[in-house]
C-alpha positions in Angstrom: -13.1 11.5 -47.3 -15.4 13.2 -44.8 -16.2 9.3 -42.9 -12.4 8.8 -43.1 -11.8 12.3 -41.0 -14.4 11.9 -38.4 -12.8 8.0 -38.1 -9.3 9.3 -37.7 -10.7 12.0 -35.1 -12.5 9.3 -33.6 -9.4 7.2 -33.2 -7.2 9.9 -31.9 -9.6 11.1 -29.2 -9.5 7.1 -28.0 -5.7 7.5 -27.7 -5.8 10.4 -26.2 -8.0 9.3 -23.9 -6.0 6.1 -22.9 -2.9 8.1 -22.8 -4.4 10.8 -20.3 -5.9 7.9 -18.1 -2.4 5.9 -18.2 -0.7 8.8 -17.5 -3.1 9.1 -14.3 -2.8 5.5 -13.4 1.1 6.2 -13.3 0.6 9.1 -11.1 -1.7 7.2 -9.3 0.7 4.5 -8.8 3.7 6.7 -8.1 1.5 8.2 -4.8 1.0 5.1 -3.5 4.4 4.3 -3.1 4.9 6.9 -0.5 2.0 5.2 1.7 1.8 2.6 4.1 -0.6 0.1 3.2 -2.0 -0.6 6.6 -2.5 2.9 8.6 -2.1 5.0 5.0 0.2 7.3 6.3 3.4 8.6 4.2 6.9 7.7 4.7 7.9 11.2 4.4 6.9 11.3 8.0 9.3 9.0 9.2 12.7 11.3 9.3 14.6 8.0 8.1 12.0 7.0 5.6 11.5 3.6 6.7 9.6 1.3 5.2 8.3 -2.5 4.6 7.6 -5.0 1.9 4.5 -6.3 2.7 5.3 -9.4 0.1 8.5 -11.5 1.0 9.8 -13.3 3.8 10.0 -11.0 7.6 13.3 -9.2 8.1 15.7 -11.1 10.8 15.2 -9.0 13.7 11.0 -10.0 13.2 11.9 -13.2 12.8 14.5 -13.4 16.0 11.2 -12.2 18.1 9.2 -14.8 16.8 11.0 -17.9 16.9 11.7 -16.7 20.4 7.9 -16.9 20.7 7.7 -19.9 19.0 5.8 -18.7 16.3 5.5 -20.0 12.9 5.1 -17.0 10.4 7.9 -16.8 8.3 6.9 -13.8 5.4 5.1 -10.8 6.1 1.7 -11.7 4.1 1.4 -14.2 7.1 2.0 -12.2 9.8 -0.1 -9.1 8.2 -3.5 -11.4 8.5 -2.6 -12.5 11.8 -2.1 -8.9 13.2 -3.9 -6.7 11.2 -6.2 -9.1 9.2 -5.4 -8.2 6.0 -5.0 -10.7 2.8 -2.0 -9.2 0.6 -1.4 -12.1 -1.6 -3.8 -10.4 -4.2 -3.1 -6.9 -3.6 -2.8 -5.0 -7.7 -0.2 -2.3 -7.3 -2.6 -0.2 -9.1 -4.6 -0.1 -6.0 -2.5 -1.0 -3.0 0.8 0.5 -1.6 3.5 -2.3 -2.0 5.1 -1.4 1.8 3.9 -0.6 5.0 5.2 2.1 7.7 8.1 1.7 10.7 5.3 2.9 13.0 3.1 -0.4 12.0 6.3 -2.2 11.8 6.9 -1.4 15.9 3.1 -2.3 16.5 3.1 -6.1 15.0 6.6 -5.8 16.8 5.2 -5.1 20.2 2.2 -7.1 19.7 5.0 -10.2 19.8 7.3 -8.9 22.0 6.7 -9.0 26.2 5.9 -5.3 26.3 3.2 -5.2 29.6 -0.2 -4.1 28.5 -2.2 -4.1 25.5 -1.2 -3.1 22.2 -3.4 -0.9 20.3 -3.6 -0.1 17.1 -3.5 3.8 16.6 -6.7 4.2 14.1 -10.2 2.6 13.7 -8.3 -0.3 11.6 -6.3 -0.7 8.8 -7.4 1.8 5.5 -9.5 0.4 3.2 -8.0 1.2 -0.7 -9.7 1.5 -3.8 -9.0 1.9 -7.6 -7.9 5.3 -9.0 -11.3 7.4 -9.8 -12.0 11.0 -10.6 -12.4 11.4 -6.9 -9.4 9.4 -5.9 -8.6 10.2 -2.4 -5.0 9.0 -3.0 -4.2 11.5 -5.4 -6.4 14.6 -4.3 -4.8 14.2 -0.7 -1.2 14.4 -1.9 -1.9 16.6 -5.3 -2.2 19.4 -2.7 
């Protein structure tokens, strides 16, 4: 009966385990829907909350500016390696936000649009995302 006990302890340790880490992932998960996937800033920023899908086909005033620039991209995955160079097409929502921010909205905007002078980008480059860890800087960032 002994084996049996440790196996059973064994067993429920595992599940434990699993459950804690889902339960993370979740969390995980949760936080990243509050963040842009390009710059990685929150959405609780913007006062109207605006944001993005990055998958799916360009909203109709994007779409307005670039037919008027004769421009073919029709979905945002498209137009997000053209501007930014970023592939979404295999983003896991375990890792990556699923929207992106107004502000980088306005920038792929003005990048199309006739505004005079260059365009810049207001970081280094677009934030590089990783898999939830023990030192996720996800979760530690908004956990506080």
């Amino acid at each position: 009966f002994q084996i049996d006990t440790e196996w059973n302890s064994c067993v429920e340790t595992d599940t434990d385990a699993f459950r804690m880490n889902q339960r993370e992932t979740e969390a995980h998960q949760a936080r990243l829907k509050h963040l842009c996937r390009i710059c990685g800033g929150s959405f609780k920023a913007d006062p109207y909350k605006r944001s993005h899908p990055v998958h799916g086909p360009v909203d109709n005033v994007m779409q307005a500016l670039l037919r008027k620039k004769e421009k073919r991209a029709t979905s945002w995955p498209e137009l997000l390696v053209k501007v930014f160079k970023i592939d979404v097409r295999a983003d896991i929502d375990t890792i990556y936000p699923t929207n992106f921010c107004h502000n980088c909205w306005k920038f792929i905007q003005r990048k199309f649009s006739n505004a005079p002078g260059e365009v810049y980008f207001p970081r280094r480059g677009p934030v590089e995302w990783h898999p939830h860890s023990s030192s996720c800087e996800v979760c530690d960032t908004l956990s506080h």
